[in-house]
C-alpha positions as semicolon CSV with decimal commas, in nm:
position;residue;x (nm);y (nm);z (nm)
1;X;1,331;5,687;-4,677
2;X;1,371;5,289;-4,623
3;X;1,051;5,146;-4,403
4;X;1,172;4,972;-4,053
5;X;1,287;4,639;-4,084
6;X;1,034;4,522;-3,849
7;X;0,793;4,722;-4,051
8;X;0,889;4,489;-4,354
9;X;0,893;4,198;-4,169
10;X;0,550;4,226;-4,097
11;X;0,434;4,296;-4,422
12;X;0,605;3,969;-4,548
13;X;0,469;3,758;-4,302
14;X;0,134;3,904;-4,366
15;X;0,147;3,820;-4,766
16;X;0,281;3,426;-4,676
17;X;0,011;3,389;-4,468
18;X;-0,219;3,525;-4,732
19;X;-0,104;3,235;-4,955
20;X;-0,080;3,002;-4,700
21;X;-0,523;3,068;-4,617
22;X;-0,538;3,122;-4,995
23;X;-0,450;2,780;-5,037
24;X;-0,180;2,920;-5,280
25;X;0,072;2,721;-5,066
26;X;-0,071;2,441;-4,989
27;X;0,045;2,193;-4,677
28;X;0,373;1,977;-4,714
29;X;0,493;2,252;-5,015
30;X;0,862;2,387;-4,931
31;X;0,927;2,723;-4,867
32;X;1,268;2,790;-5,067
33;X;1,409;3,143;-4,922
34;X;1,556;3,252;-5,228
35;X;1,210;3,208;-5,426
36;X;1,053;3,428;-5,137
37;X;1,302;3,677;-5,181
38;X;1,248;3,682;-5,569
39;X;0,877;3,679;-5,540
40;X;0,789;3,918;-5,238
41;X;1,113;4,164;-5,375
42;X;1,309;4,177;-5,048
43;X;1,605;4,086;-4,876
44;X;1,710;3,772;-4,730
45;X;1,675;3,898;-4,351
46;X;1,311;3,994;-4,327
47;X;1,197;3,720;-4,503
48;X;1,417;3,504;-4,254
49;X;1,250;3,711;-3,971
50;X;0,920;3,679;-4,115
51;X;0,939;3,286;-4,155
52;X;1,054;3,235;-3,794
53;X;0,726;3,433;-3,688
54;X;0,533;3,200;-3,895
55;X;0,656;2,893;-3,765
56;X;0,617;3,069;-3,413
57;X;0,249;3,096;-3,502
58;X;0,185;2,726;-3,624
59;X;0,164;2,798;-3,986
60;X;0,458;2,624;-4,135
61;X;0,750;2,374;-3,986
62;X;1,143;2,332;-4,003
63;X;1,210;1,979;-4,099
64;X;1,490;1,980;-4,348
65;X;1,370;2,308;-4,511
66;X;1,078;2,529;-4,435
67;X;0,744;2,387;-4,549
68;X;0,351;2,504;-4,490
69;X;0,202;2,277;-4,174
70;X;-0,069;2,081;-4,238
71;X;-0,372;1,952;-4,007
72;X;-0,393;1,612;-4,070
73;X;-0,377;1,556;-3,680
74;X;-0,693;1,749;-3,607
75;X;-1,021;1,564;-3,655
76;X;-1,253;1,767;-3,930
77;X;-1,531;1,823;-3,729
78;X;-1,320;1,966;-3,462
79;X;-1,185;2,222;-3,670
80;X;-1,556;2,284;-3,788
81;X;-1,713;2,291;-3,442
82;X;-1,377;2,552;-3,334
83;X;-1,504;2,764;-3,669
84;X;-1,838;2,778;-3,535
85;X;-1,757;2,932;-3,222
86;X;-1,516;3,218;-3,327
87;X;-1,690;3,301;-3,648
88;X;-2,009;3,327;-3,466
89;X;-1,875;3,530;-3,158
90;X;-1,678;3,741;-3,450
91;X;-1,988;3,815;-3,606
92;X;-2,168;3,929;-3,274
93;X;-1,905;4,164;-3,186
94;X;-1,866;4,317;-3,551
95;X;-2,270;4,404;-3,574
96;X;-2,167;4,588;-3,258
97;X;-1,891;4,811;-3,387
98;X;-1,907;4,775;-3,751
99;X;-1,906;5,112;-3,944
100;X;-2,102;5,191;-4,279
101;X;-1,779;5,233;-4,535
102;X;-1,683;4,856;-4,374
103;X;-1,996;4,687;-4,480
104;X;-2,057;4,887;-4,809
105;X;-1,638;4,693;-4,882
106;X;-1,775;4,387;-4,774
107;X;-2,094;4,429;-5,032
108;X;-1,814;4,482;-5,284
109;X;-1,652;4,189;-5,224
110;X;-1,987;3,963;-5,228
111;X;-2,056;4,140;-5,599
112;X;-1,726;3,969;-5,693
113;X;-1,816;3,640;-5,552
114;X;-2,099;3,602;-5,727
115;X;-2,106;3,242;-5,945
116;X;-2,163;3,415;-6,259
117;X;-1,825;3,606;-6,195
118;X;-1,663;3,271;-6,273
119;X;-1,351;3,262;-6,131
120;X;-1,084;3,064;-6,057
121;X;-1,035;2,896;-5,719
122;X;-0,757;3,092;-5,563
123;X;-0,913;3,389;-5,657
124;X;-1,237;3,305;-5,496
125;X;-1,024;3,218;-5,143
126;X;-0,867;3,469;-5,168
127;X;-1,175;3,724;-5,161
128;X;-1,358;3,481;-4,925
129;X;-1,050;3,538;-4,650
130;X;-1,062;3,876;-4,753
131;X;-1,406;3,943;-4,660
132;X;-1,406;3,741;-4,333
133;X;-1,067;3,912;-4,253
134;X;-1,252;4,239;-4,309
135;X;-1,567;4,144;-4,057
136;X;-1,259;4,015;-3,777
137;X;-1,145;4,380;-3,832
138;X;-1,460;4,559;-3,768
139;X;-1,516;4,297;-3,409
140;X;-1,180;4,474;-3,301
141;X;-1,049;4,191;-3,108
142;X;-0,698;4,088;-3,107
143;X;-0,732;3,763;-2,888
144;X;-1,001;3,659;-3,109
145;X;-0,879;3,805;-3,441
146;X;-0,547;3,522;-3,274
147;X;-0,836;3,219;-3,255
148;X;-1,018;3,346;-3,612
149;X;-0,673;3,303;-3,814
150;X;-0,560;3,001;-3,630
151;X;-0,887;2,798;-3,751
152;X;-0,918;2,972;-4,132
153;X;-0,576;2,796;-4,161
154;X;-0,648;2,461;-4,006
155;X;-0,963;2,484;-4,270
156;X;-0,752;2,568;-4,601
157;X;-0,444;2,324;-4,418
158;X;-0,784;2,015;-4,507
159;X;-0,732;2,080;-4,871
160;X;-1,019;2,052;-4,953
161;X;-1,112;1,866;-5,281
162;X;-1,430;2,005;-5,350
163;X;-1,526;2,245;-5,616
164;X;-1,841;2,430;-5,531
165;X;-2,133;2,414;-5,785
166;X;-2,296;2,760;-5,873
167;X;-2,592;2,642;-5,657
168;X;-2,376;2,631;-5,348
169;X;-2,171;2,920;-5,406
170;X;-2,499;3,160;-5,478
171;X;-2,613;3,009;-5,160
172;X;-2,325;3,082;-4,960
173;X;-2,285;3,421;-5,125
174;X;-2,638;3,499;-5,043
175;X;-2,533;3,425;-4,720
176;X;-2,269;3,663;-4,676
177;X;-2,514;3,942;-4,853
178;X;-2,734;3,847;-4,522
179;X;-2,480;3,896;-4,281
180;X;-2,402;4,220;-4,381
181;X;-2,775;4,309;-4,353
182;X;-2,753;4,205;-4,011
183;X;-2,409;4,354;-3,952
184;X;-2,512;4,687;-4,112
185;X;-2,839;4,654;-3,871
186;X;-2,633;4,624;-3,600
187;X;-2,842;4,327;-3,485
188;X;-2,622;4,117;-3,336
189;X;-2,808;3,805;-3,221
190;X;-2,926;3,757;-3,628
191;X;-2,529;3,815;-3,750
192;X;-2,411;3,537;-3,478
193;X;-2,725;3,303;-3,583
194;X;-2,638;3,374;-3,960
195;X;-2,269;3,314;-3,935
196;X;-2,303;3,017;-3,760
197;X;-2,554;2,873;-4,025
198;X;-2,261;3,000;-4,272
199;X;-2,018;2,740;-4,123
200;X;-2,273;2,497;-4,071
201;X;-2,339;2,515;-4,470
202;X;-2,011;2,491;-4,560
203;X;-1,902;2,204;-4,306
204;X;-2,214;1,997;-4,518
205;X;-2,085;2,083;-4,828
206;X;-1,705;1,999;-4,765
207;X;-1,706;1,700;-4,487
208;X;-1,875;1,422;-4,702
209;X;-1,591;1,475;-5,008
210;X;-1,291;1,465;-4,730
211;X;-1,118;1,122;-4,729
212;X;-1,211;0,932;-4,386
């Protein structure tokens, strides 16, 4: 039994913007249908479909071709400060709903950030996302789950040319293992206060190696 087209749709537009917040299509790269097609292993309509709803949504532009959107308009420390606020609000609203089975996934996905895991970029973005995705999912807020994917791709859209040492990835790792203590506490004042420190880390980390 085929799935819905709309049903497909979806699913496509969910896997580009996984490589678009992965950072595995990076701003200014052309989107060539064909290679989508070839790639995700569907037809030409839902991928289309699926395009139109991205450019809808801010992540990528028409301008002879289809290619990701950057942010070089936005000022970095807006796009920090705008972090901030949702992950922080996210956070406070997860440690209120959160269930047991989501925060043991979310321990499973800090075990395979760990530094010593040593692995490549993309794949570390793409867990990160995954495990911030997965705390926006237990908050169960769509406007806000809107705002939280809006500023993870105005982050990866800064290409950001820093490599983290193993000093500051086992400190921001150990920060994720402490929000889930707080999430799985279901203390939410300590999960806002740690997620905000999380950004706060990250924004000192990243700003000073961003060209002015």
């Amino acid at each position: 039994m085929k799935a819905p087209s709309n049903l497909i749709t979806g699913e496509v537009r969910s896997k580009i913007r996984g490589m678009i917040l992965a950072s595995e299509l990076k701003p200014g790269q052309r989107l060539i249908e064909d290679d989508l097609i070839q790639l995700l292993g569907v037809g030409r309509t839902p991928v289309r479909e699926a395009l139109l709803i991205l450019q809808g949504e801010g992540f990528i532009a028409r301008n002879r071709g289809w290619e990701v959107q950057g942010a070089d308009h936005l000022p970095v420390r807006t796009i920090f400060e705008s972090r901030i606020a949702i992950e922080s609000e996210t956070a406070r609203l997860a440690a209120r709903k959160i269930s047991p089975e989501m925060c043991d996934a979310l321990d499973a996905l800090i075990e395979q950030m760990e530094p010593t895991a040593n692995l490549p970029r993309l794949a570390l973005n793409r867990l990160n996302t995954e495990f911030h995705d997965l705390i926006v999912k237990a908050a169960d807020n769509v406007v806000i789950a809107q705002f939280h994917e809006r500023t993870q791709f105005y982050y990866w859209a800064l290409r950001v040319p820093v490599m983290f040492s193993d000093e500051q990835l086992r400190t921001t790792n150990d920060q994720h293992r402490e929000l889930v203590a707080a999430l799985r506490a279901h203390d939410e004042a300590l999960a806002e206060q740690i997620a905000r420190t999380h950004v706060e880390t990250t924004m000192d980390i990243v700003e000073p190696a961003l060209p002015r």
